[in-house]
C-alpha positions in Angstrom: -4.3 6.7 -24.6 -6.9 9.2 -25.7 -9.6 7.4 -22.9 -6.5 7.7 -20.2 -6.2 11.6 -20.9 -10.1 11.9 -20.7 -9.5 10.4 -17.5 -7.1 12.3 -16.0 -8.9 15.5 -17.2 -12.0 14.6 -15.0 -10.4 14.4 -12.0 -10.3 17.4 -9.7 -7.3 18.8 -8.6 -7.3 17.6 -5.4 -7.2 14.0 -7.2 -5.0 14.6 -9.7 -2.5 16.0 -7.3 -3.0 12.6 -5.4 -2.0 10.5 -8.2 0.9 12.8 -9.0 1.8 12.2 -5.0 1.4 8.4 -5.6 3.5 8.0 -8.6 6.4 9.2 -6.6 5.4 7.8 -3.5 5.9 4.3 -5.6 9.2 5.4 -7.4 10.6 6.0 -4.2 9.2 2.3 -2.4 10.4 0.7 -5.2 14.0 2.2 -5.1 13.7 1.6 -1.5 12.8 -2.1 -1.9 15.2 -2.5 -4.7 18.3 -0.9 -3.1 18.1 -2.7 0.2 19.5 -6.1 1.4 16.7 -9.0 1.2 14.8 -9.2 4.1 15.7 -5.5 5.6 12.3 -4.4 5.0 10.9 -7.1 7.5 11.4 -7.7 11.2 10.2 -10.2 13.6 9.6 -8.0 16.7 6.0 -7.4 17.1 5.2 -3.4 17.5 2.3 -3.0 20.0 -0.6 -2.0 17.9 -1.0 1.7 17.2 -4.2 3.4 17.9 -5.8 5.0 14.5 -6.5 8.2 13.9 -7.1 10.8 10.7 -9.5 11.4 7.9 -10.9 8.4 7.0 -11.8 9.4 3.7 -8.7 11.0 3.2 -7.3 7.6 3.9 -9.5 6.0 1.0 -8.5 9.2 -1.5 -4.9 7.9 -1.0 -5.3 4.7 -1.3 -7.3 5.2 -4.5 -4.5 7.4 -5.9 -2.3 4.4 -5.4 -4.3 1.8 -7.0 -4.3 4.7 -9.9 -0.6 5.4 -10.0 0.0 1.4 -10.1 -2.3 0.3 -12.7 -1.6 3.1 -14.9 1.0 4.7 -14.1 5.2 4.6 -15.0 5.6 0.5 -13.8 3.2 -2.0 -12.8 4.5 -2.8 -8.7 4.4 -5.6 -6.8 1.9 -5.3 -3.9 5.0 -5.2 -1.2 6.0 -1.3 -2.8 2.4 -0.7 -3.2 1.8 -1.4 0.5 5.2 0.6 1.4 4.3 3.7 -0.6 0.8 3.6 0.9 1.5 3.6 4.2 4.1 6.3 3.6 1.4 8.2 2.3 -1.0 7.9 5.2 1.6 8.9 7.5 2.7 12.1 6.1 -1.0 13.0 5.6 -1.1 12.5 9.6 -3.1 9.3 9.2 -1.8 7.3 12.0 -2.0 3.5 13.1 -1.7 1.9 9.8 0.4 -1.4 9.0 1.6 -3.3 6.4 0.6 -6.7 6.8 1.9 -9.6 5.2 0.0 -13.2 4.0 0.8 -16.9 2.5 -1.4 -19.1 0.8 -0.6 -22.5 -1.5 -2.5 -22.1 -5.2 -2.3 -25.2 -6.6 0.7 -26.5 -5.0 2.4 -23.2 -5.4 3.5 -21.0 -2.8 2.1 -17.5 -2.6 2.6 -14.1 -0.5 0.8 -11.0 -0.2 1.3 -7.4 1.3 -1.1 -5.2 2.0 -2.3 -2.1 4.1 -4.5 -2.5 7.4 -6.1 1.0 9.2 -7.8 0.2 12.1 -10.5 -2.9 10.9 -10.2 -1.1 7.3 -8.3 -2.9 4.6 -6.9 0.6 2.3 -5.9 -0.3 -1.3 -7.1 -4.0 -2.0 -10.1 -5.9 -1.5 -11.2 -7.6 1.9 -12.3 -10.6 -0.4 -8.7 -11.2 -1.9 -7.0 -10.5 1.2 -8.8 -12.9 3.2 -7.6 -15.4 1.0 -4.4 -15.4 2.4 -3.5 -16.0 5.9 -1.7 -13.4 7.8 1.4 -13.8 8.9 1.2 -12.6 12.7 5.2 -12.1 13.7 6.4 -10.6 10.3 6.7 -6.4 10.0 7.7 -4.6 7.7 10.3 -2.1 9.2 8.6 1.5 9.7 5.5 -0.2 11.0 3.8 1.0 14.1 
């Protein structure tokens, strides 16, 4: 605890604002995600693609302050509310053209999916490495996309 608190006193307050953003940012995704019917957060129609455009590092802050709120934060989410409260982010910090994208993979004989955030060529939130390991699923949205 006492390492977490020297943590949180070196950020600036720009950052530490950020992280206060994405901790309720995630409480709200994950009430969203838990108070909806299965498969309401998904659709099959295919949005045209949105043009980016905004701050990239602003973008990066954000998605930063995410990873921050989720790994140490109230709860430990799923990448699905992570995703959702990112891109929720981005868009209120006029960061357009982002999407939630979704993949599948088999892990030793075990099916596995995966959620995560795309702006423009830029993966926000994860690594490029572990999201190329799953294969994007091209017709499936989450609703709010584009």
């Amino acid at each position: 605890m006492p390492r977490l608190l020297r943590k949180l006193a070196a950020l600036d307050a720009r950052s530490f604002a950020d992280l206060l953003i994405a901790q309720w940012a995630l409480v709200r995704a994950d009430r969203r995600k838990r108070t909806q019917p299965v498969g309401s957060l998904t659709t099959r129609e295919r949005a045209p693609h949105a043009p980016t455009s905004g701050d990239p590092a602003r973008a990066r802050a954000l998605a930063l302050a995410v990873s921050r709120a989720a790994d140490h934060g109230l709860f430990r989410p799923f990448c699905l509310v992570r995703a959702i409260a990112l891109r929720e982010l981005l868009e209120r910090n006029q960061i357009s053209g982002s999407e939630i994208r979704i993949g599948v993979r088999t892990t030793g004989g075990k099916f596995q999916a995966h959620a995560w955030v795309r702006w423009g060529n830029e993966i926000l939130g994860d690594l490029p490495s572990h999201t190329a390991t799953f294969t994007e699923v091209d017709d499936i949205r989450v609703l709010g996309d584009g």
